[in-house]
C-alpha positions in Angstrom: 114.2 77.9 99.9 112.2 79.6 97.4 113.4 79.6 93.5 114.7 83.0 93.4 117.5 82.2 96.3 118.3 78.5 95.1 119.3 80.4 91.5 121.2 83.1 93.6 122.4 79.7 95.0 123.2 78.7 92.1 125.0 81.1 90.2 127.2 82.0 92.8 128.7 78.0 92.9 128.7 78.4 89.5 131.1 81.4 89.6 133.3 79.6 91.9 133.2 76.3 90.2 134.1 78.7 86.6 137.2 80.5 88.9 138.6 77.1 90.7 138.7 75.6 86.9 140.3 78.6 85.6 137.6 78.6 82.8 137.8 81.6 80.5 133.7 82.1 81.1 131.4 83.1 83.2 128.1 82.1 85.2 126.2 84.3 83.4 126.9 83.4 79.8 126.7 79.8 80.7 123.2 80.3 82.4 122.1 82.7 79.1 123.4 79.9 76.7 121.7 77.1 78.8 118.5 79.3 78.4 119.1 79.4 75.0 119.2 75.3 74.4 116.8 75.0 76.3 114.1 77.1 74.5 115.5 75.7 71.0 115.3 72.3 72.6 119.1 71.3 71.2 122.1 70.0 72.4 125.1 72.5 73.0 127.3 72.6 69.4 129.5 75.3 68.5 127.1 76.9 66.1 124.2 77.3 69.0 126.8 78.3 71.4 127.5 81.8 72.3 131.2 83.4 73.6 131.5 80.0 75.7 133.5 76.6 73.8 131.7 73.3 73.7 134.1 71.9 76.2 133.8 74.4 79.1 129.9 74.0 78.2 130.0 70.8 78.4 132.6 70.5 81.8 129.8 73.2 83.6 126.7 71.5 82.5 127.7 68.0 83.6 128.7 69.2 87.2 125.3 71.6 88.0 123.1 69.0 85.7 121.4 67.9 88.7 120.5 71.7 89.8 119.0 72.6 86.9 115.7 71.1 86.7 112.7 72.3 84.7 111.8 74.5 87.1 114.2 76.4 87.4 114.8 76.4 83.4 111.0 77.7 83.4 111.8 80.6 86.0 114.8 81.8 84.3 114.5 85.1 81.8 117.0 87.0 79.9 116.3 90.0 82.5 116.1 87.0 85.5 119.8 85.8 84.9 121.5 89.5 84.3 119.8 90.5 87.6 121.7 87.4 89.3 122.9 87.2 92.3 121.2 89.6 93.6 118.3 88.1 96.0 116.3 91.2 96.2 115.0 91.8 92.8 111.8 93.7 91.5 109.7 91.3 89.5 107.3 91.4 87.2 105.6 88.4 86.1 102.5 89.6 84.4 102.2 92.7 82.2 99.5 93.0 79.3 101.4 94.4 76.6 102.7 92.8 73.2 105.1 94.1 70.5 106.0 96.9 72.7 109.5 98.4 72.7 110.9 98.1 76.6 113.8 100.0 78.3 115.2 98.5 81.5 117.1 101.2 82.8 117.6 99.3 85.9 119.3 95.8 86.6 117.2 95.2 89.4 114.0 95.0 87.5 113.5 91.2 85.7 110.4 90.3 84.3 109.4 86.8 82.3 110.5 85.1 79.6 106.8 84.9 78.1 107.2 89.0 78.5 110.6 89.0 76.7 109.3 86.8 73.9 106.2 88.8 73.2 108.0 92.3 72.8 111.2 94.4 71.9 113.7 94.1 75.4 116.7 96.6 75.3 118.7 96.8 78.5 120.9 99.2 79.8 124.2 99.2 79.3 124.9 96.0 81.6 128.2 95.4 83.1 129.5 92.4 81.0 129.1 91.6 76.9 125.4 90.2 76.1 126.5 87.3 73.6 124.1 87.5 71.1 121.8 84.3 71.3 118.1 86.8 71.5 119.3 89.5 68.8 115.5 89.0 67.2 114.2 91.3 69.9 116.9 91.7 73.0 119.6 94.6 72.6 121.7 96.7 74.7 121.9 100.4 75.0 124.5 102.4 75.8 122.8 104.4 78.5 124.6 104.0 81.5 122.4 105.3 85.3 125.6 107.3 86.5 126.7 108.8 82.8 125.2 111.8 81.1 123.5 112.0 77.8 122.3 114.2 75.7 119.3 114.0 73.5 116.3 116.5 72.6 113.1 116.2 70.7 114.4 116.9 67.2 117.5 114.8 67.5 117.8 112.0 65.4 120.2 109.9 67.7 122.3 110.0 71.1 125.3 112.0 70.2 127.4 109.4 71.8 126.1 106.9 69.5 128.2 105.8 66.4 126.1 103.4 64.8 123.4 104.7 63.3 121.3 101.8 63.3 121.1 102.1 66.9 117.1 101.4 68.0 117.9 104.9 70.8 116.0 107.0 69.1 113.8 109.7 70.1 110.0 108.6 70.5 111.3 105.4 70.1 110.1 103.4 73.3 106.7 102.6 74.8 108.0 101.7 78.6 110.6 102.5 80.5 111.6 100.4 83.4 113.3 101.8 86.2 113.4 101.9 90.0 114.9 104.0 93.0 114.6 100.7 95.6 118.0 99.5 95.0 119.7 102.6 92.9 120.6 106.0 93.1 117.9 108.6 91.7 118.6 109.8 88.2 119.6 113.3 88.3 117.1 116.2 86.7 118.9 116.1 83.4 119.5 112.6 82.6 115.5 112.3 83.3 114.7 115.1 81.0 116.8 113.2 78.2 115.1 109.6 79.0 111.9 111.8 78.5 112.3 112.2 75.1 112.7 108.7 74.8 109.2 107.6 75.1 107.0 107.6 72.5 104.0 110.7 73.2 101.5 108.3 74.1 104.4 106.1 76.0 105.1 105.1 80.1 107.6 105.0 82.4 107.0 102.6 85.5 109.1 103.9 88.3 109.4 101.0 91.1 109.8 102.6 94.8 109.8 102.2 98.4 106.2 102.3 99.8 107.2 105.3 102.3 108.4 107.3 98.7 105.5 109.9 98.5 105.0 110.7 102.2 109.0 111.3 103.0 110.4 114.2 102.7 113.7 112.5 102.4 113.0 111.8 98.4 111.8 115.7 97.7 114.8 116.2 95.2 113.8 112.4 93.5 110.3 113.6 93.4 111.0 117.5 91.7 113.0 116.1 89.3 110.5 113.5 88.2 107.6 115.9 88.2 109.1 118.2 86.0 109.4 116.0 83.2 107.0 113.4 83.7 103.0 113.7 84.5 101.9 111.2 87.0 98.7 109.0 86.1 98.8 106.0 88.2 100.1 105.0 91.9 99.7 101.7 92.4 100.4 100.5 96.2 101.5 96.9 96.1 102.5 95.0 99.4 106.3 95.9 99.2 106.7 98.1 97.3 105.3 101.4 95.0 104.5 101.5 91.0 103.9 104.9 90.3 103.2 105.1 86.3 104.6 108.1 84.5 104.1 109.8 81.1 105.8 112.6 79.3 104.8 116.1 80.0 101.1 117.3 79.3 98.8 119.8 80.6 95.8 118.1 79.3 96.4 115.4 82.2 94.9 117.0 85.6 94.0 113.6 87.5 96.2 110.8 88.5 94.6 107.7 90.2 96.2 105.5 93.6 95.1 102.3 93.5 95.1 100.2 96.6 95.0 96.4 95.3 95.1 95.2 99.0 91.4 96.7 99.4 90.5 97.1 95.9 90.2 100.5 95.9 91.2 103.2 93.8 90.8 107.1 93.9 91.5 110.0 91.8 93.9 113.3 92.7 94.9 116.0 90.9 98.3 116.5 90.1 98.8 119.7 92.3 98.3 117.6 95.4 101.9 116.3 95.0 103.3 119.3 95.3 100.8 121.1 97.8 103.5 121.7 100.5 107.3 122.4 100.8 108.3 119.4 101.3 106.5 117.3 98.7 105.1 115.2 101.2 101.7 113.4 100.0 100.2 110.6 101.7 99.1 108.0 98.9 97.2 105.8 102.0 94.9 108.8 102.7 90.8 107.5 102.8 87.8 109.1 100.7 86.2 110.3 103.6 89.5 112.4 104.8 90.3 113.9 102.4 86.9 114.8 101.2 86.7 116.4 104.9 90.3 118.5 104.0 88.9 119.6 100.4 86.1 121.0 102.4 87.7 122.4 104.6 89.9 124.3 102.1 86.4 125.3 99.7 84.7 127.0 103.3 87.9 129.5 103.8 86.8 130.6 100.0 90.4 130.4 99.3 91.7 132.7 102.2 94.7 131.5 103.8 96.6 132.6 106.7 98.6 134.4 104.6 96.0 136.7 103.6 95.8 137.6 107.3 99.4 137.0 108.8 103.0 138.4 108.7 105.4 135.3 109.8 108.7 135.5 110.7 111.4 133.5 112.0 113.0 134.2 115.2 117.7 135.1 115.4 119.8 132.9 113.8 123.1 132.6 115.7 126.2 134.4 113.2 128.9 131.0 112.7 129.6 129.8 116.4 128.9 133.1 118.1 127.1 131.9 121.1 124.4 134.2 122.1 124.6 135.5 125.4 121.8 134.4 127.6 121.9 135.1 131.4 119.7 134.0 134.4 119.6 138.2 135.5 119.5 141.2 133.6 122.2 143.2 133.7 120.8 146.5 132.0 118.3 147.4 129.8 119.7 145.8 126.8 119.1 142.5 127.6 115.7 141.1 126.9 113.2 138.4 127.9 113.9 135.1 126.4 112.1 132.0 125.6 113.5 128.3 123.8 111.2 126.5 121.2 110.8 123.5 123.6 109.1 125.8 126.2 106.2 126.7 124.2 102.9 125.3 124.7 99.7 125.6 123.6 97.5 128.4 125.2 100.6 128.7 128.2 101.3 132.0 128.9 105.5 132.0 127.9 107.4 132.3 130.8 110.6 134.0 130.6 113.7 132.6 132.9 116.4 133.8 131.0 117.3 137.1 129.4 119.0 137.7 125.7 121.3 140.6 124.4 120.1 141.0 120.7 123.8 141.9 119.9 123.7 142.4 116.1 127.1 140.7 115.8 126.0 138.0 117.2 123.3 137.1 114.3 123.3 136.2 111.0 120.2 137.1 110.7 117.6 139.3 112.9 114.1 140.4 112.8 112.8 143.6 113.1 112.8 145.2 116.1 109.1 146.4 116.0 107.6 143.0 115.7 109.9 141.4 118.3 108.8 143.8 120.7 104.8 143.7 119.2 102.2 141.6 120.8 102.4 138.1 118.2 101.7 134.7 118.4 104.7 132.6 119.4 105.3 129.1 117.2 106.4 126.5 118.2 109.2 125.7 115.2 110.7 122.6 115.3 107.0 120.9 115.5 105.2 118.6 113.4 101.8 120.3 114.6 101.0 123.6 115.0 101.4 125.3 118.5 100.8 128.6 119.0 100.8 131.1 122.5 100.5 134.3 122.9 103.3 136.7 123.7 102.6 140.1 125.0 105.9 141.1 126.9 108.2 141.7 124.1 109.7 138.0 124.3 112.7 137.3 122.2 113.9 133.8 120.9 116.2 132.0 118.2 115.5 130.7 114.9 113.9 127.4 116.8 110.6 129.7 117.4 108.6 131.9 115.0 106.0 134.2 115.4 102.9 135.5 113.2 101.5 138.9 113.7 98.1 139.8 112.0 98.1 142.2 109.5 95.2 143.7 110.4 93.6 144.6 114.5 90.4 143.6 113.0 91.5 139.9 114.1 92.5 139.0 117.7 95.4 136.6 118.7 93.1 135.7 121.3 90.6 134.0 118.8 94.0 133.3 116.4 95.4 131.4 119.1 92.2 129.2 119.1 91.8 128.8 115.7 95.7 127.5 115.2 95.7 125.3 118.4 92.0 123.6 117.4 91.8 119.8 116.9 90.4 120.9 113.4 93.7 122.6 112.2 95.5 120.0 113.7 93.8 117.1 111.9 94.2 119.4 108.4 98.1 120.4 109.1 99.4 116.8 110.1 97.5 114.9 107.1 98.6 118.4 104.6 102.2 118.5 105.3 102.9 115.0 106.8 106.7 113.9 108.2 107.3 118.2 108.4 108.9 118.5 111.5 109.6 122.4 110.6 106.7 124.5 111.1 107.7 126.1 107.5 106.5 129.4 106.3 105.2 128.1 103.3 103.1 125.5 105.2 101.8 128.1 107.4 100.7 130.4 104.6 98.4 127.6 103.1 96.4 126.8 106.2 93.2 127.8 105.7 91.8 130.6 107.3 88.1 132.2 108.1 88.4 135.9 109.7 85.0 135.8 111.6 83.1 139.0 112.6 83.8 140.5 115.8 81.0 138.7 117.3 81.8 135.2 116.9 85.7 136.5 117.3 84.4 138.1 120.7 82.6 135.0 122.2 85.8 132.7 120.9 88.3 135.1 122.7 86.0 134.7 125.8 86.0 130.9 126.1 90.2 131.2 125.4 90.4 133.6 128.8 88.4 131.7 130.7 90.6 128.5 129.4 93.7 130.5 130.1 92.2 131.8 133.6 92.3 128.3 135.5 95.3 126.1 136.0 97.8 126.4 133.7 99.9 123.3 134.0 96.9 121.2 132.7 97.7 119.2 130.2 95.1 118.5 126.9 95.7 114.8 127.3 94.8 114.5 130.8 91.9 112.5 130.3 89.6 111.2 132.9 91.0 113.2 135.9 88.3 114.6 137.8 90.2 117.9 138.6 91.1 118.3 135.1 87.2 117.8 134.0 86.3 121.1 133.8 89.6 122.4 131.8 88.8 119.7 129.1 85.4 120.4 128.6 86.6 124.5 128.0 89.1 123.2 125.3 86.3 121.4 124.1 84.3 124.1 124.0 86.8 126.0 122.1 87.0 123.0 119.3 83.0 123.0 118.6 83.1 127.0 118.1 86.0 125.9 115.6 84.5 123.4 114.1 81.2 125.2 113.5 83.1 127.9 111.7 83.2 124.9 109.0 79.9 123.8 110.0 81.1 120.1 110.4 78.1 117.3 111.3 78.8 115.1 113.9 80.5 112.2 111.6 83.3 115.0 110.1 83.7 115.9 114.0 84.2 112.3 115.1 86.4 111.6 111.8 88.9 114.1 113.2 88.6 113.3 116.7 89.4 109.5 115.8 92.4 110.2 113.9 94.0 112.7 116.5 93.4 110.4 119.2 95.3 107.4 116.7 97.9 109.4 116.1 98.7 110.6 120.0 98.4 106.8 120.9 
């Protein structure tokens, strides 16, 4: 059993030998006055001892004697023994700082004793009274995670402070400890206040899971932070994230990730973190990747699909008004339909059912002109891009978009090449990772070339031939002689893509490695 779990251990018998006794204590001011003795290197008297008698002192300390050894007098801490019983802790046993003011906002963080000796500890409000055996340089705030505050740049203290030789002051600290592991996030305002907290050259170190920047499940977590803080250091540790955070300044465009498992760091600026909708970022990303994505991005010259295409979302249903969908038409109302799922890449949509675009039926409907104009369909609820073309007038829900170009000087033909290519693949899934939406916004910041009618013409070519043949062939039929010739077209389609970008042969086999990974 490692030390952690035998003080867990512990402190729990401790609690129940304290409750069996009916001793007016706890395990916690025992263990904090034990530490205490033990670093004065005293016997318990009433003058070292702190809201605990001699006698219940002495009653505890004879019965757990045996089970508190050296070691685990060594291993205990101020922060170790408030954190207690919990087995799953954050801890931090080294840290190079000295006479530094230190907020643990956080009883889930613990650090050393060496670390609390060697600089100024104030704790968050815990839940029980801190008797007063460290006063020299270990306090308690009054700052509670689930309780606003108020505080601003100019104030001189916490309105809800009535001492005024309180140490929460303004520009008063020069770390913050906190984590979002085993708590709640702090909400947008209380992280604004706990801004002004740090000194202007001070840091918060936020511990998090290690999936934090690449889900999208922690977008509100991550605008909050970003709108108060700058971020200037991810550092990926084996179980967890330490992202390090100062206030607010323009003047800081990089941030770096370090990776201690390989020893390898690498610098970002801060707009990657908020590049897509989601805030999704992907901390693990390699040198060579995403030196391929930046280039990628600097050979559209900044053009984007949304310099090219209108995008639209297909009808949302109005409440629980089930749109009508029938396996005939009945009149000339009704209209060809087509589901999300059904959509494939460079498949001609086939139609089984037919749709009444009944106004009341929909909350929401697009225009008529560009449901009935030839588009590119989307697949929506997708992860990667997959595009077909649609020229029958096709209607479909809000599980399917469409883009239409803006101008006839491009051709879905060679659009529907361009969005279904390995290359915009490799740039979409490592840009907007865990997005299982095809979102507007994402769409818009693909990049986009709008080749001359030439290389357009010889693109749109290779897609009809592709499209002439069988169509139930599937991209990842590999090694099928019958299916030899269609892969080698689709192929073909991807080099004329990828010399758009005029990729060598290592970018090439860069992306084809990582699609063929990530469809494994």
């Amino acid at each position: 059993m490692d030390i952690r779990k035998r003080t867990c251990k512990l402190f729990k018998d401790l609690e129940s030998f304290i409750t069996e006794n009916n001793l007016k204590t706890d395990a916690t001011v025992f263990l904090l006055n034990r530490l205490h003795l033990f670093e004065i290197d005293k016997r318990s008297s009433s003058k070292e001892l702190k809201e605990i008698s001699k006698k219940e002192f002495g009653e505890i300390n004879k019965k757990f004697r045996d089970r508190l050894p050296i070691e685990i007098l060594n291993y205990l801490s101020v922060s170790r023994i408030i954190t207690l019983p919990e087995e799953e802790i954050i801890e931090k046993e080294r840290i190079d700082i000295k006479e530094k003011k230190i907020l643990f906002l956080s009883d889930r963080i613990a650090v050393s004793r060496n670390i609390e000796k060697e600089n100024f500890i104030c704790f968050s409000n815990p839940s029980f009274k801190l008797p007063n055996l460290f006063s020299e340089n270990i306090s308690v705030s009054p700052v509670k995670r689930n309780q606003n505050i108020e505080v601003s740049s100019q104030a001189t203290l916490f309105e809800l402070i009535n001492n005024t030789q309180s140490m929460l002051r303004p520009d008063y600290f020069d770390i913050i400890f906190d984590e979002i592991i085993y708590s709640e996030p702090l909400s947008q305002k209380f992280i604004q206040n706990i801004m002004h907290l740090l000194k202007k050259n001070g840091k918060k170190l936020l511990f998090t899971k290690r999936n934090f920047y690449i889900s999208s499940a922690s977008k509100v977590a991550k605008t909050n932070i970003y709108e108060s803080f700058n971020v200037t250091k991810i550092n990926e540790k084996e179980n967890h994230i330490i992202t390090e955070l100062t206030r607010k300044n323009n003047e800081i465009e990089k941030f770096a990730v370090i990776r201690e498992n390989i020893h390898e760091e690498m610098l970002f600026d801060q707009t990657e973190l908020t590049f897509n909708n989601l805030l999704t970022f992907d901390i693990s990303i390699e040198q060579d990747t995403f030196d391929l994505i930046k280039k990628i991005e600097n050979t559209s010259k900044g053009k984007t699909a949304s310099d090219y295409f209108k995008f639209f979302i297909g009808m949302f249903p109005s409440g629980k008004n089930k749109p009508e969908l029938m396996s005939l038409r009945l009149n000339s109302k009704f209209k060809h339909f087509i589901r999300g799922r059904d959509i494939e890449a460079f498949q001609k949509p086939e139609s089984k059912t037919w749709i009444l675009p009944d106004p009341s039926k929909f909350s929401q409907m697009p225009k008529t002109e560009n449901m009935e104009k030839d588009k590119l369909l989307i697949r929506y609820l997708s992860s990667k891009p997959v595009f077909t073309i649609d020229k029958t007038q096709i209607y479909f829900l809000n599980d399917t978009a469409a883009v239409i170009p803006k101008t006839s000087e491009i051709s879905l033909e060679y659009a529907e090449a361009y969005f279904n290519s390995s290359l915009i693949e490799f740039y979409y899934t490592l840009r907007f990772p865990q997005n299982n939406k095809f979102l507007k916004k994402n769409f818009q910041k693909i990049p986009f070339i709008a080749s001359g009618s030439t290389i357009q013409n010889i693109i749109s070519e290779a897609v009809g031939k592709f499209k002439s043949e069988d169509q139930s062939m599937s991209i990842f039929d590999y090694g099928k002689p019958e299916k030899d010739d269609k892969m080698a077209q689709r192929n073909r389609i991807n080099k004329f893509i990828y010399q758009l970008f005029s990729l060598n042969q290592q970018e090439i086999a860069l992306i084809e490695n990582y699609l063929s990974q990530k469809r494994s």
